[in-house]
Phi, psi and omega in degrees: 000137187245147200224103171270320189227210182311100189268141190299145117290134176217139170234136186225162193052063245243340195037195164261055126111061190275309156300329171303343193256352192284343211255280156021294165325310204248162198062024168062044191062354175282357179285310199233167197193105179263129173268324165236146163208119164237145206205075231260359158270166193283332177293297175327281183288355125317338155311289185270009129349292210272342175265350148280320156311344156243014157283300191295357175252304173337283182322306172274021138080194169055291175214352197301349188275010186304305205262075170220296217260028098343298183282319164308287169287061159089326233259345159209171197282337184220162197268000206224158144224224166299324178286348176236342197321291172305351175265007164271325198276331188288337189301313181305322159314342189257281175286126160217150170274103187267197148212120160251175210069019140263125181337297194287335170307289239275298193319325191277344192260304166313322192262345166285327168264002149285334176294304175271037175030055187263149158188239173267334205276008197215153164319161142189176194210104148292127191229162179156148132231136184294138182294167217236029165301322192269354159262345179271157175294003170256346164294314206265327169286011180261319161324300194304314198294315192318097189276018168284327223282146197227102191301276191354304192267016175299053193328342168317316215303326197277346186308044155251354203279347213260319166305304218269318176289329173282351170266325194293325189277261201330313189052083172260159189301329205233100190250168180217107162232138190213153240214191183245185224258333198291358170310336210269336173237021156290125162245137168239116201049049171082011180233133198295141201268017215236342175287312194293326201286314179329284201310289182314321191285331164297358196177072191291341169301312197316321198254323189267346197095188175077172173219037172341322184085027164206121174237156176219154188276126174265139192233136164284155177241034180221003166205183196255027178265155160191137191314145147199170173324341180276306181324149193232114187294317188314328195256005172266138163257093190318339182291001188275340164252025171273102209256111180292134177271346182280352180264018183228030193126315195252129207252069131198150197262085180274098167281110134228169167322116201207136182226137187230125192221166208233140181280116174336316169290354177257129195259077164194170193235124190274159140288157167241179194299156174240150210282141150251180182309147142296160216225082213289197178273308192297324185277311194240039137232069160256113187130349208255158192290118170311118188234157162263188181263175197247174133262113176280145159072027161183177177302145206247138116185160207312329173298297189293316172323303219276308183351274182327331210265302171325339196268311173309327162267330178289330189283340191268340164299312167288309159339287182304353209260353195255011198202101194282342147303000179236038159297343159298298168318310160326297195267031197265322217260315166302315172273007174253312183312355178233022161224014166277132178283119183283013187217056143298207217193154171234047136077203195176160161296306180255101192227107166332157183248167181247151169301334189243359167263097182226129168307159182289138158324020168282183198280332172281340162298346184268336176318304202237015187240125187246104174271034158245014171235127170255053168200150161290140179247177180023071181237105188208129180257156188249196180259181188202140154314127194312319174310329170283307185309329180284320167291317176273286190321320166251026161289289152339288188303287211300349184271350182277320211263345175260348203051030111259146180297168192273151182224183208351183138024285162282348188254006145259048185284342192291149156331114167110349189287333188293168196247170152292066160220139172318328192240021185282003156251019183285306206093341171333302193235050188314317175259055139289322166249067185284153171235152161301130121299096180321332191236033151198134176349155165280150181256192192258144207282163195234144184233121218225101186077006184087016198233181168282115213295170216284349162261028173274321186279004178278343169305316162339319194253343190274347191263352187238346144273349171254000000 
């Protein structure tokens, strides 16, 4: 295959648009070109709208980014103006809001790539992960309470089939697809489901039928292991595609699954990552403006905040003072209660930047630090029941003073910690009120009700007690 430009992308089950941006990225966008990105929540796909909108003005040079980084600081209501308006109409055209695994998704999904005439004969690259709620393990114990809940009849469980089916029409040289780590012991009827999705992805004929004559090798990009017709899934170990991110680079510690895969007729072998330096919490928003929680369900302000957080270290500073294994604690809880501050900030969509607040010059602050935006944007802490706040504030300490976060029941032994939930001696959610530790990779933020889930806002509360 001879490659003149830009090799294509479609991306599916698309979020807003994280693998895309990773491929995006390189050779400064000129390796790659996403053509599709499809995504049936609605924020999400807005997301990724506006970040095809600025790939496509990036891409024509010069000035074209005025009215993006406009829109991004304040200065006007839409990211376009007259002079970009068709490049916001080309975006649209690119990020579309789907449901695939619905008739009209999938139809709607066909006639577009059919329209852009991708198939075997030209390079392309499918990316994507299918959603992945009925496989992780917080999924699956929220499952367990449902006494309705039936694994079989999940439909979560088949969107990959949805993935799959677009490798089977389509044949792209290359697919990436990626899952959370709990794929590898989720089952259905007693058989690990994570053996079928291999075998289907490898022999795509298996599940639609037909004989195409294209198959494919699944490859890890962290070892040198790899699936193909020869391989005996019983003697394979799956655990082997997993990429811990904090050993490769990345100030968080995300495991997930990633499969890479090459169409049997194409003749190469990736290489794989190579391990880099870890990368603390503390490295890499250093610099970002120190925010408090909000207070839900009551009056809200910087006073009524510190008021609140302090009444709350002194009663747990006398709890731990009855307990002689906790004189470290005692005294963390005493001495932070007299450096909480009133005039912290609960953040915004828009948060002025400060002069004396600037990230360290390393290469991931030049990665992710833009100096043509004069706000942080969407640096915001969310709220909390003051009965939450009394958790994280001592989550916080205890985690400065012990290093690790406190997880269930017992390591929430003080008065007022315990929370009302039914399972809270389960283990289900032992780390629900997990905190960040400053000198390690972040662990991965959690989403909750649909909102930001409760371990994105604790950099708030540890930064404002250490």
């Amino acid at each position: 295959m001879q490659l003149t430009s830009s090799i294509p992308i479609v991306d599916l089950f698309a979020g807003p648009g994280g693998l895309g941006e990773g491929f995006s990225s390189i050779d400064d966008g000129k390796a790659f070109n996403i053509i599709v990105s499809a995504e049936m929540e609605t924020s999400a796909h807005q997301t990724l709208r506006l970040r095809s909108f600025y790939r496509i003005l990036r891409r024509k040079g010069k000035n074209s980014l005025t009215s993006y980084y406009r829109y991004c600081n304040g200065e006007t209501t839409v990211p376009f103006d007259k002079d970009t308006l068709s490049d916001w109409e080309e975006a649209g055209r690119e990020a579309r809001q789907i449901t695939l695994g619905t008739k009209e998704g999938n139809k709607a999904l066909n006639t577009i790539l059919d329209k852009v005439k991708i198939g075997p004969e030209k390079p392309w690259v499918l990316i994507g992960g299918p959603p992945c709620q009925a496989y992780s393990l917080v999924g699956r114990a929220r499952n367990r309470g449902k006494p309705d809940y039936v694994a079989e009849d999940d439909p979560r469980h088949y969107l990959y089939k949805e993935y799959l089916r677009i490798i089977h029409r389509y044949k792209p040289a290359v697919f990436v697809m990626e899952n959370v780590k709990g794929i590898l012991s989720a089952k259905i009827d007693g058989q690990p489901i994570f053996h079928t999705i291999l075998k289907d992805l490898e022999n795509p004929d298996h599940v639609f039928g037909g004989n195409t004559g294209r198959r494919y090798r699944i490859h890890s990009l962290v070892s040198q292991t790899v699936f193909d017709s020869k391989s005996k899934i019983e003697t394979f170990d799956p655990r082997d595609f997993i990429i811990r991110s904090e050993e490769y680079g990345i100030p968080q510690a995300r495991h997930r699954v990633i499969l890479l895969g090459i169409r049997d007729d194409i003749d190469a072998i990736p290489g794989q990552l190579e391990k880099q330096k870890r990368i603390s919490f503390k490295v890499a928003t250093h610099g970002l403006p120190r925010l408090r929680s909000k207070l839900s369900k009551e009056a809200d302000s910087n006073k009524l905040w510190a008021e609140a957080v302090k009444q709350h270290l002194a009663e747990l500073a006398r709890e731990s003072s009855k307990k002689s294994n906790l004189k470290r604690l005692n005294a963390a809880l005493r001495k932070y209660k007299e450096k909480i501050s009133s005039s912290l900030h609960t953040g915004g969509i828009r948060l002025k930047k400060s002069a004396r607040l600037k990230p360290k010059k390393t290469e991931l602050a030049k990665w992710y630090e833009d100096s043509k935006l004069k706000f942080w944007l969407n640096h915001e802490s969310r709220g909390h029941m003051t009965s939450d706040l009394r958790r994280y504030i001592y989550a916080a300490t205890f985690a400065e003073v012990f290093k690790h976060s406190p997880k269930g029941h017992e390591e929430f032994s003080l008065e007022g910690l315990r929370p009302n939930h039914a399972n809270w001696e389960s283990g289900d959610f032992s780390d629900r009120f997990r905190v960040q530790l400053k000198n390690e990779p972040a662990t991965t933020v959690t989403a909750i009700f649909q909102k930001m889930g409760t371990t994105s806002s604790i950099q708030t509360h540890a930064s404002a007690a250490a």
